[in-house]
PLY file of the C-alpha trace (Angstrom):
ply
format ascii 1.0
element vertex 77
property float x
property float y
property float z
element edge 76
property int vertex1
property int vertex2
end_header
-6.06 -34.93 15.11
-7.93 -33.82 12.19
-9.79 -31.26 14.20
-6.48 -29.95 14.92
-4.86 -29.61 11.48
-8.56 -27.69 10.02
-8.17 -25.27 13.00
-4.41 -24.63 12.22
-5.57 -24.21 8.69
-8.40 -22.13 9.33
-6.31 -20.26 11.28
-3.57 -19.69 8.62
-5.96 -19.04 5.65
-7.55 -16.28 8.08
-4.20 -14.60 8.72
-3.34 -14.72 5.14
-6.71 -13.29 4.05
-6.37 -10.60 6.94
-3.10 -9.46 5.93
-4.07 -9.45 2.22
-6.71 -7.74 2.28
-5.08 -4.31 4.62
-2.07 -4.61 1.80
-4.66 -4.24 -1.20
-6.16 -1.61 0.88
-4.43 0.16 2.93
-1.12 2.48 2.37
1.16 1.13 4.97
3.10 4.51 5.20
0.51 6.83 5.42
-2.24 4.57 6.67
-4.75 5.99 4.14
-7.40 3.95 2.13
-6.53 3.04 -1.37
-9.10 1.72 -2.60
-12.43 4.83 -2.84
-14.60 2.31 -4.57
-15.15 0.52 -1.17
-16.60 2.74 1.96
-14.06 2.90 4.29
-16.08 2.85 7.24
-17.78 -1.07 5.59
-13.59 -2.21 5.07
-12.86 -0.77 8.87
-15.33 -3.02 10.03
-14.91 -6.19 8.04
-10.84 -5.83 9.17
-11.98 -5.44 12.78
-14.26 -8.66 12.65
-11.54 -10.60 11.28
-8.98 -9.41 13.71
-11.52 -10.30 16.54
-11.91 -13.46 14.88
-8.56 -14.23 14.51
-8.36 -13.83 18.54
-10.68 -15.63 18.94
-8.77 -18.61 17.74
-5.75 -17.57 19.24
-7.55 -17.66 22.91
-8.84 -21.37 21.73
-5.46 -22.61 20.48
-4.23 -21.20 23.96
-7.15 -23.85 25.86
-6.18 -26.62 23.01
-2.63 -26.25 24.15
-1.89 -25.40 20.27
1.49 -23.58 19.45
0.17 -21.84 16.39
3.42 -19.82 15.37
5.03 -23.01 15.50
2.07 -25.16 13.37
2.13 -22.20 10.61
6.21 -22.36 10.58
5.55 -26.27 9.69
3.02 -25.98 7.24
5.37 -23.15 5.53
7.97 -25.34 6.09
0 1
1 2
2 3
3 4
4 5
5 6
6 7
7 8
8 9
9 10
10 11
11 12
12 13
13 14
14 15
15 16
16 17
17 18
18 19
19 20
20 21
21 22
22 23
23 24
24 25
25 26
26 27
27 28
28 29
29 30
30 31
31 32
32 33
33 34
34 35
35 36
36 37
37 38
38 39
39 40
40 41
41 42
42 43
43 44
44 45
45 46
46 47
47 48
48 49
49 50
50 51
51 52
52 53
53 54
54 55
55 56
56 57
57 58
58 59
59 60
60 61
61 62
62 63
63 64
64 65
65 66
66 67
67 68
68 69
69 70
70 71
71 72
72 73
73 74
74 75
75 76
């Protein structure tokens, strides 16, 4: 089961570096780009690869029969 509780992991340290980095970014009201200093088009991409990424472990929790709203609610316990 220690493959299991690194994926979870993985999994929540992903989410929580996804959604930190489109709040540093990104104005949640008017969806505009805060920060200049980085190209927008370079952020775009690097916050589509990590939402694709972050499906991809959804799909493979799905195959591993892995809850993972359930495994982050524990680990947040």
């Amino acid at each position: 089961d220690d493959w299991k509780k690194r994926f979870i992991a993985e999994y929540a340290q992903l989410v929580t570096r996804l959604d930190a980095l489109e709040c540093l970014f990104w104005d949640t009201e008017d969806n505009v780009l805060q920060n200049r200093d980085c190209p927008s088009g370079l952020l775009s991409l690097q916050i589509d690869r990590m939402i694709e990424y972050k499906q991809i472990l959804e799909i493979r929790a799905e195959i591993y029969g892995i809850d993972l709203l359930d495994e982050i609610q524990k680990l947040n316990g």
